[in-house]
N, C-alpha and C positions, 0 to 999 in steps of 0.2 A: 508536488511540483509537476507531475505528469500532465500534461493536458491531454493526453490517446482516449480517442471514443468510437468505438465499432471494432469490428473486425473477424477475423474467419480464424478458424484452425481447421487443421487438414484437410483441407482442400475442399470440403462441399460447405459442411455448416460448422456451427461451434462447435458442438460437440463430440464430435466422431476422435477425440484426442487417438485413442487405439487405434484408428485406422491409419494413423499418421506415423505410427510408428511399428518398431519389428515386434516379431510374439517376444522374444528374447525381455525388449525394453519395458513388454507391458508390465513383467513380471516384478513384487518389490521387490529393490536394491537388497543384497546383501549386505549385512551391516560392519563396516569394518570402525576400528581402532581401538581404544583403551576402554576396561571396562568403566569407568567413569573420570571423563572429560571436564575438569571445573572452566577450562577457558570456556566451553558450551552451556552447562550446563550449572544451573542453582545447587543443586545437590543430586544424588545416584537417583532416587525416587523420580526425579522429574526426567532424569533418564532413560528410565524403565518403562515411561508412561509413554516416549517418542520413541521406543524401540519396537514396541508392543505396535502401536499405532503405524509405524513405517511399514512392520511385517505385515500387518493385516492383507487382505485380499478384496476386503471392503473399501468404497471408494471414500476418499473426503471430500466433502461436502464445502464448495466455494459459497458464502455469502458475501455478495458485494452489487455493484451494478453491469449488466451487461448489456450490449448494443447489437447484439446476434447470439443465434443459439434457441434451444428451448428448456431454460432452469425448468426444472422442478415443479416450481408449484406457480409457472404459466402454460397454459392449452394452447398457443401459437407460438409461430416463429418471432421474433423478434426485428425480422429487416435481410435482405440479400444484398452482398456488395454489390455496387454501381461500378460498372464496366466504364473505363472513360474519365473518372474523377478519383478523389480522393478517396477510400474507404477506409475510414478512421476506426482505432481500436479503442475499446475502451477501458477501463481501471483492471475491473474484474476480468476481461477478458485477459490480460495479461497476468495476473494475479492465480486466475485459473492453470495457465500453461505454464506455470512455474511451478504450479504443484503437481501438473501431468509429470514433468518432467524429473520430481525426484520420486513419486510415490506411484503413479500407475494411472490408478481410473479415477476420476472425478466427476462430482454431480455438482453442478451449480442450482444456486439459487437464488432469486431475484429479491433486490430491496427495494422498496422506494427509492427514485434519485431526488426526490423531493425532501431531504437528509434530515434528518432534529429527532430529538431525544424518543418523542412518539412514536414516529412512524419506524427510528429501529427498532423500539422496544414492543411496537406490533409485529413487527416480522421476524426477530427471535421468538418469538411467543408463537408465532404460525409454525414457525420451522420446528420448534419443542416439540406442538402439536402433531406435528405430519409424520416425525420420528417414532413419537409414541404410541399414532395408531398404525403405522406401520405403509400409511403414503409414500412418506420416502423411505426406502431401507436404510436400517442402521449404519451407519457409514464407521469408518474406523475412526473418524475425529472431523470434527468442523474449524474452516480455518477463514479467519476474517478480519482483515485486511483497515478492518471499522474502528478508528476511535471513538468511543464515547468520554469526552475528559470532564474530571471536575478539580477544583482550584483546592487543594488543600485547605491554605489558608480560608475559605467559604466555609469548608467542613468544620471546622476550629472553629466557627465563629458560633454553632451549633454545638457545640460543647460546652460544660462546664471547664472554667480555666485549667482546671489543677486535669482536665480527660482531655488536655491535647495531644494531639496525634502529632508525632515527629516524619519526618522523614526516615528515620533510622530505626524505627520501631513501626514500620508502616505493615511490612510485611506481617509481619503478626501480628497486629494489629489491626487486617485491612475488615477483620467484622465489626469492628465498632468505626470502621467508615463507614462501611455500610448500612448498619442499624440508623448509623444519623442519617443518611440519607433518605432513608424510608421509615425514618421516627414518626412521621404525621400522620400515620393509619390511611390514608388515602390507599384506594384500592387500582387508583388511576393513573399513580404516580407512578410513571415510567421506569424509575430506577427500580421499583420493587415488582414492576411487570417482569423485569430483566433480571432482576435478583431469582423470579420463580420459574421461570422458562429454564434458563442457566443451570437450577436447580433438579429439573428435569431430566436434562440434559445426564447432568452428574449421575442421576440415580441409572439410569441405563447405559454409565458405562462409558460415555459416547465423552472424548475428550476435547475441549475449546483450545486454539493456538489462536490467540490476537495480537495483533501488532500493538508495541508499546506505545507510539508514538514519538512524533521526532522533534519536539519542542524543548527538549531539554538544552540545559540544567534550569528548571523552574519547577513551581508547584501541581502543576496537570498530574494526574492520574486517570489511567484508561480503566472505568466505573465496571470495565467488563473482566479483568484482572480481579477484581477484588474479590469476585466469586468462587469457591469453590470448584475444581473439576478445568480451571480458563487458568490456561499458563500464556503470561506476557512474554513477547519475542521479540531481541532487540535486535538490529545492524550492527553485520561487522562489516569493517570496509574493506576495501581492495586489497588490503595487507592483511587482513584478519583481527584487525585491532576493534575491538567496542567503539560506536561512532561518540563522539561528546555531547551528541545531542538527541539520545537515544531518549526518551521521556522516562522517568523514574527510575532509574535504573535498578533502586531497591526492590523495585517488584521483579523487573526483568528475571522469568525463570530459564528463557534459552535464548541464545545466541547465534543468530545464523546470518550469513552473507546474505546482501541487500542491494547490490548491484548487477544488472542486466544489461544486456545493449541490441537496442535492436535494430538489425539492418536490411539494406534493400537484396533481394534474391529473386529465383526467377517466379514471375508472376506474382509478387509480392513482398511482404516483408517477415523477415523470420529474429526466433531470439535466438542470442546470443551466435550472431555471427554466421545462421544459416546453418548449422549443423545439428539442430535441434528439433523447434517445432516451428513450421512454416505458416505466416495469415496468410494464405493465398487469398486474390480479390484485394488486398489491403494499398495499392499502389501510392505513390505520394510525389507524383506532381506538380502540386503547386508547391509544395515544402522542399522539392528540387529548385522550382524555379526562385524562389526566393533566397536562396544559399546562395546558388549564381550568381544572383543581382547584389551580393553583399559582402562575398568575397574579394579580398584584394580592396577593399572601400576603403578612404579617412574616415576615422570613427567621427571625428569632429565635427566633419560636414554629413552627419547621420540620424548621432544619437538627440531623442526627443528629451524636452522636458519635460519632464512631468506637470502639470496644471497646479497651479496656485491652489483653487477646489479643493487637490488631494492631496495637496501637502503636509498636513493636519489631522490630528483626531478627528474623527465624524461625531458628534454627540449624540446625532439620529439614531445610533447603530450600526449593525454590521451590513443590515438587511438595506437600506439607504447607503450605506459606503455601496456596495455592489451596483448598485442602481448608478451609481455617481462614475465610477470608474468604465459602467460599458457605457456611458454617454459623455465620458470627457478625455477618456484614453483613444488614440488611434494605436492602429497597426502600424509598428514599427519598433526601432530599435531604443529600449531604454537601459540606462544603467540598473544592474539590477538592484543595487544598495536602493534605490530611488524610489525602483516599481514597486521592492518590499514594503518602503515606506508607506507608499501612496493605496497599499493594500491594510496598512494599518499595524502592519507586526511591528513587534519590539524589537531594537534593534539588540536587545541581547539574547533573543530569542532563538534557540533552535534550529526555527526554521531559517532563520537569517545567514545562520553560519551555516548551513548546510546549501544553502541555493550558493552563496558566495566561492564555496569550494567549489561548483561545478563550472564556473565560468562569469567575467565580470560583466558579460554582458547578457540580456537574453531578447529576443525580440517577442514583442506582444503582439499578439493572442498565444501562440505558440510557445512551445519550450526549445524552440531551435537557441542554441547555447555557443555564441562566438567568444574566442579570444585574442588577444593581441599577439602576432607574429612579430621574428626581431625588427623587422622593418616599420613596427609600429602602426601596421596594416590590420585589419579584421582577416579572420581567419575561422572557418566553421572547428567547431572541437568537439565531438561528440562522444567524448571519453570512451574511446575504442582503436579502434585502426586509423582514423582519422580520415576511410573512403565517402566519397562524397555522397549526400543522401542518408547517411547513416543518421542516427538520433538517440541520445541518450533516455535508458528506463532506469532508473535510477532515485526509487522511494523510499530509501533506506528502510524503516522498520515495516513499510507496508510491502514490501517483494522479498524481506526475509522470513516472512510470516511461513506464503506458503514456503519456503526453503528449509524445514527442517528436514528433511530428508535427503540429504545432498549427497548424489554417488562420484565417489572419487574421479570416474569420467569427466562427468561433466562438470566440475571445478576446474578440471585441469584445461578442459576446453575455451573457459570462460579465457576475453582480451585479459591483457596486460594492464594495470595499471598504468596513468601516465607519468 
């Protein structure tokens, strides 16, 4: 649900996270509380692998997309904020400074934003590479924020009857997903690109945290769970409770908070309330001016409709639905039940009930998030302090990913629920 693309951390470029903060912070969190946590954690073992990883002194390794900085395995800079305008953050860059912020140092590294099964499963497969000759240092675990999903029911269909996979027996079960998935001996087939890099990975040590994904209760599975060495990380919400729409839950091996909020500070925007890590450069202007103009409004005399066009399945695909909604959608306010529609989800899908908690309205292109005030006015709500400008970061399984590391500080620092 995040739309954020660009953006700075401390203050010159992406990645200077340690210069942004004290020698004290750089160090990793001491680990407090029980020696094993089942509201966290699948069992002691998956414990032991996020305690070991917290402590390390090596950095985790972000894969995801970023809009400033220099990942890894690019030889330039990627863009300087524009003085003047908007400097937009993006996925990874926010997904990064969450992980600054419970484990220390971070190396990012760059995906394709051109997303599909290939071109991840070529850049896990680079990253494999670069770990194991030693391009990028071993990091203390890799954490990626990426789902790759497949439809159970698909997999099943690729079995014999009597070798279906349940839900309930998925977990131990998840190598004869896997085998089906790369039953065809193709050398090319990305799942078994990603089954071998993965495997990699494993043999040196080096451990995966991916987000489950947030489409649940349905048949997705995150194809990058299923491997050995990749423990799935679901959302707990603002109370601490497992979200309902966590993706599989039966893989789910940890459980970490998945809510952020990011707000205006000086010379920029910072998470969680400015006490944290600062985007400097990151300013948000037109997404001020547009709150103003919308505050205090009749929703009635606002809210659009959605197009005929998109009210419907697309038969073309998903690839043609996107082409259809940036040529038939304007900016502005729609219900959000509508705009999910008209993006094609199910309405009993995951994602549905998770956008619906955040707010009944949202305006397009943006994830600016209004609600109705008792006067049955608009009202901005940015699931925070409710200061103006503020803007909710809030991807449940993709910003609990990097949050396995969380110091009792800064949980306690994080807004209130509302």
């Amino acid at each position: 649900m995040l739309g954020l693309a660009g953006g700075v951390v401390g203050g010159e470029r992406f990645g200077p996270y340690r210069d942004a903060r004290t020698a004290e912070s750089v160090q990793p969190p001491a680990w407090r509380g029980p020696s094993f946590d089942p509201r966290r954690y699948a069992d002691a073992a998956v414990e032991a692998v996020v305690r070991s990883a917290c402590a390390s002194p090596a950095p985790f390794v972000v894969l995801d997309s970023f809009s400033f900085g220099r990942p890894a395995n690019l030889d330039d800079d990627l863009g300087d904020p524009s003085d003047g305008a908007d400097a937009h953050i993006s996925h990874g860059d926010v997904v990064a400074a969450i992980a600054a912020l419970g484990h220390g140092a971070v190396t990012t590294y760059q995906i394709d934003p051109v997303f599909n099964a290939f071109t991840l499963a070529r850049d896990i497969a680079a990253l494999a590479r670069d770990v194991a000759s030693g391009k990028v240092a071993r990091p203390a675990a890799v954490v990626t924020s990426i789902v790759l999903p497949v439809d159970l029911d698909d997999v099943n269909r690729a079995l014999p009857a009597d070798k279906a996979v349940s839900e309930a027996d998925l977990r131990a079960r998840r190598g004869d997903v896997m085998a089906a998935l790369v039953g065809d001996g193709d050398p090319r087939n990305p799942y078994r690109i990603v089954r071998d890099a993965l495997a990699t990975l494993a043999r040196l040590d080096v451990p995966v945290f991916a987000a489950s994904g947030n489409t649940g209760p349905d048949g997705l599975i995150n194809v990058l769970a299923l491997n050995d060495g990749v423990y799935a990380v679901g959302a707990l919400d603002a109370a601490g409770r497992p979200t309902a729409y966590t993706s599989a839950p039966e893989m789910t091996a940890i459980w970490a908070p998945g809510q952020f909020v990011l707000s205006e500070t000086t010379g920029g925007l910072s998470l969680t309330g400015g006490r944290d890590v600062a985007f400097a450069g990151a300013a948000a202007p037109g997404r001020k001016a547009l709150i103003a103009s919308l505050v205090g409004r009749d929703p009635a005399a606002l809210v659009r409709r959605v197009p005929a066009a998109l009210a419907g399945p697309d038969p073309a695909g998903p690839g043609r639905r996107q082409r259809t909604l940036r040529r038939y959608l304007e900016a502005g306010l729609y219900r959000t039940v509508d705009l999910l529609t008209a993006y094609g989800y199910d309405m009993s899908s995951g994602n549905v009930a998770r956008s619906l908690e955040q707010g009944p309205y949202m305006h397009y292109p943006s994830d600016a998030i209004f609600r109705l005030d008792p006067t049955g006015r608009l009202a901005f709500d940015p699931q925070g302090d409710g200061s103006a400008g503020q803007l909710v970061a809030y991807d449940a399984t993709s910003f609990a990913t990097p949050n396995v590391c969380p110091s009792p500080q800064r949980v306690a620092q994080r807004a209130a629920p509302r």
